[in-house]
C-alpha positions as CSV (number, residue, x, y, z in Angstrom):
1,X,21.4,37.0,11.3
2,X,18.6,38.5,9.4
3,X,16.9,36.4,6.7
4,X,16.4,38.2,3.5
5,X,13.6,38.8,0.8
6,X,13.8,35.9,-0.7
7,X,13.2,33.8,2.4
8,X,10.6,36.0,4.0
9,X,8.5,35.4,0.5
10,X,9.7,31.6,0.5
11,X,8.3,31.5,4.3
12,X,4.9,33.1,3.6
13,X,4.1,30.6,1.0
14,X,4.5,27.8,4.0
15,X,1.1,27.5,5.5
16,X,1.2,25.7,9.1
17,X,-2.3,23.8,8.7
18,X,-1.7,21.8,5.5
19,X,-0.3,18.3,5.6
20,X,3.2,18.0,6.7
21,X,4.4,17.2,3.4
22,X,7.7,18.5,3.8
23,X,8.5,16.2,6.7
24,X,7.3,13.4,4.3
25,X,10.0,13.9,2.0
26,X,12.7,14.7,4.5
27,X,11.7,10.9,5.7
28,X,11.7,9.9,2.0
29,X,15.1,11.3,1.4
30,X,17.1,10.2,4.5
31,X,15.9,6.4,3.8
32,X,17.0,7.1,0.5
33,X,20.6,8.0,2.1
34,X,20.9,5.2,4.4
35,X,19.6,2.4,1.2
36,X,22.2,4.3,-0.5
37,X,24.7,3.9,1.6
38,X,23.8,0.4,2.5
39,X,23.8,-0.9,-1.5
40,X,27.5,1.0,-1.6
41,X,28.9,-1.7,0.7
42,X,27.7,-4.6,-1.7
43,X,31.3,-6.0,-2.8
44,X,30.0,-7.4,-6.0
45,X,29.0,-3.8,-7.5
46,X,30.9,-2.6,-10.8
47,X,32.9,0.2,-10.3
48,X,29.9,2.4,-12.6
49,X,27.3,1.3,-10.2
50,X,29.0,2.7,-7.5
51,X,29.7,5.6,-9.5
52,X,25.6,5.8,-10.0
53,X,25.0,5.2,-6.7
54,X,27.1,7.9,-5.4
55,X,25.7,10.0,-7.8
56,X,22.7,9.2,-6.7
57,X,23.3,9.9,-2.8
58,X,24.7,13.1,-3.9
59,X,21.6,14.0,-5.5
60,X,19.4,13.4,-2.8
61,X,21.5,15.0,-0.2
62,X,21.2,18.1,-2.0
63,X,17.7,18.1,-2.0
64,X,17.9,16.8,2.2
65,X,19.5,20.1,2.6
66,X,16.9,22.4,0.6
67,X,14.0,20.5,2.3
68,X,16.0,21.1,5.8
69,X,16.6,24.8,5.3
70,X,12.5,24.9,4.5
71,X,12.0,23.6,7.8
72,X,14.0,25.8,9.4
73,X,12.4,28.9,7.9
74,X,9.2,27.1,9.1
75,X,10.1,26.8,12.4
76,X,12.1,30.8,12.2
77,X,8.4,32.5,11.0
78,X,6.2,30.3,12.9
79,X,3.8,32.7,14.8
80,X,4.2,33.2,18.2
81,X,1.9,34.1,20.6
82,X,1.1,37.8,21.7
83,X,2.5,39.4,24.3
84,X,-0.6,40.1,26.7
85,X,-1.3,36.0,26.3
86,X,2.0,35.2,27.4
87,X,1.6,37.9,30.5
88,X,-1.7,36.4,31.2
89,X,-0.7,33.5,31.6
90,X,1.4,34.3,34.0
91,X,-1.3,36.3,35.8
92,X,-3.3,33.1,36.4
93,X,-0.1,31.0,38.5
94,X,-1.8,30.1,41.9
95,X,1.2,29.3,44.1
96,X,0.7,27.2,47.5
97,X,2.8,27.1,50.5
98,X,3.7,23.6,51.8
99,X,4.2,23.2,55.0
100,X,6.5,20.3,56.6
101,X,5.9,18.4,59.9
């Protein structure tokens, strides 16, 4: 599956050495969720506060799933190492022989 424009250009803007900001907020969001969640089991909540409250956990599970796809793209375009550092690496494996008694 190839990634189009639009996600190439979305991935550029994602610099690896700034502050993980992104993982912040997927944090953020998923406590969100489980508060959400956890408030929803309340008995004595009004049939429009649930409403709200779903509402709510709706909301922040679309935005869970935007921050998740970011991630993924981050983790799709990271950059990898070359090719001659990855064959010498393997260059530089000593090996040893053990012998049993």
């Amino acid at each position: 599956m190839k990634p189009d424009a639009a996600v190439l250009s979305m991935a550029e803007t994602i610099r690896m050495n700034e502050p993980d900001v992104l993982s912040r907020n997927i944090d953020a969001l998923k406590e969100l969720q489980r508060v959400g969640w956890r408030q929803l089991a309340d008995p004595a909540l009004t049939i429009f506060e649930c409403r709200e409250i779903r509402n709510e956990i709706k909301q922040s599970e679309a935005e869970l799933r935007s921050c998740l796809e970011l991630m993924s793209d981050r983790c799709w375009f990271r950059e990898r190492p070359a090719q001659d550092d990855a064959a010498a690496s393997f260059r530089k494996v000593e090996f040893r022989l053990l012998v049993g008694n």
